[in-house]
C-alpha positions as CSV (number, residue, x, y, z in Angstrom):
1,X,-63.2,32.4,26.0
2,X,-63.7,28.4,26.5
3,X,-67.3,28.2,28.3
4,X,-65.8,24.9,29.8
5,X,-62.6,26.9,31.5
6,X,-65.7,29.4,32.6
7,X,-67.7,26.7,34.0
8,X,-64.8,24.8,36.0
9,X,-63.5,28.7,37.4
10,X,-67.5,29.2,38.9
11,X,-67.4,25.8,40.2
12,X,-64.7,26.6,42.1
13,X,-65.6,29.5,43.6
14,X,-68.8,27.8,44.6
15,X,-66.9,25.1,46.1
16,X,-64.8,28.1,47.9
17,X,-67.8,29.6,49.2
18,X,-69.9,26.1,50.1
19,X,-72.6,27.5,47.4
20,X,-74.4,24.4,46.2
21,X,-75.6,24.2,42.4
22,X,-79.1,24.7,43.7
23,X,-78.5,28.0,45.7
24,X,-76.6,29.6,42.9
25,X,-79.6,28.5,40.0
26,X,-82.4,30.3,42.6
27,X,-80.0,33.2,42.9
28,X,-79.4,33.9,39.1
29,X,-82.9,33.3,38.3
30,X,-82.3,30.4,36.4
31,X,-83.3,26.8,36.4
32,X,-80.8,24.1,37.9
33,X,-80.8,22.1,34.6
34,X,-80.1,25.6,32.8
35,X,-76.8,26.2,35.6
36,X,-75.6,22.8,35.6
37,X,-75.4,23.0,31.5
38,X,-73.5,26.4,31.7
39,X,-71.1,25.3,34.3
40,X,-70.4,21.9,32.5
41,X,-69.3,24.3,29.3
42,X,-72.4,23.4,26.6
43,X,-73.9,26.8,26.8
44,X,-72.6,30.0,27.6
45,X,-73.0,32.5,30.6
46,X,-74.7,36.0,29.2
47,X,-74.0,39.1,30.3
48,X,-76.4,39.4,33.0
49,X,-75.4,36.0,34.5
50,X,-71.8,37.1,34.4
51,X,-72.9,40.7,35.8
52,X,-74.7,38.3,38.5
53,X,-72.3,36.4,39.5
54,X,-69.3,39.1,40.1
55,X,-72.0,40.9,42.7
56,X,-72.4,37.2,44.2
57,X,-69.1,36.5,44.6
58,X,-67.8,39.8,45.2
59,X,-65.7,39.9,42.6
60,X,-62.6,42.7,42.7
61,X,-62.0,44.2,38.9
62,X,-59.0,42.0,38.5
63,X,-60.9,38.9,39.5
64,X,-63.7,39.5,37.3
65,X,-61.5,39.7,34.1
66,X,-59.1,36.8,34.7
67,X,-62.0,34.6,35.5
68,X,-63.8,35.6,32.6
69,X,-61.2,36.9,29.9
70,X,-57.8,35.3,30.9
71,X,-57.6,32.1,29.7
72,X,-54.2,31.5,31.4
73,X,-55.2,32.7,34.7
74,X,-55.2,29.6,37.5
75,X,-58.1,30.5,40.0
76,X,-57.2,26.8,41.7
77,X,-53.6,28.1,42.4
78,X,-55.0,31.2,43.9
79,X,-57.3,29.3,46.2
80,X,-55.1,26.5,47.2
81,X,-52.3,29.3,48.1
82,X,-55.2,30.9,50.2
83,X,-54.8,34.2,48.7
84,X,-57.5,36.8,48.4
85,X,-59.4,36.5,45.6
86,X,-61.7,38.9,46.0
């Protein structure tokens, strides 16, 4: 899937969850530079990053796969409808 869409669904959830860019980089062991180029699409999350960030965001089964695998799926729907995403 599109490591832009990818990037724009995390920023949302850490907009959701009031985690800045700097807490998430120190919480997936990664440098800030390294996040911000992931979330802005021009490199891709690896497995252990995406492993990391379902446990972080407590992500359901369902959540996990549309966020990472449905490219139709409209996280900022769910969150503006205030449903549970999680």
């Amino acid at each position: 899937m599109d490591s832009k869409i990818i990037g724009d669904r995390i920023k949302l959830l850490m907009n959701n969850n009031k985690i800045p860019v700097t807490k998430l980089a120190n919480m997936l062991n990664m440098s800030y530079k390294t996040l911000v180029r992931k979330l802005n699409g021009e490199s891709e999350f690896c497995n252990t990053d995406i492993l990391k960030l379902q446990k972080i965001f407590d992500m359901n089964l369902e959540l996990f796969s549309n966020i990472f695998f449905n490219s139709n799926f409209d996280l900022k729907e769910k969150l503006d409808n205030k449903e549970r995403i999680s």
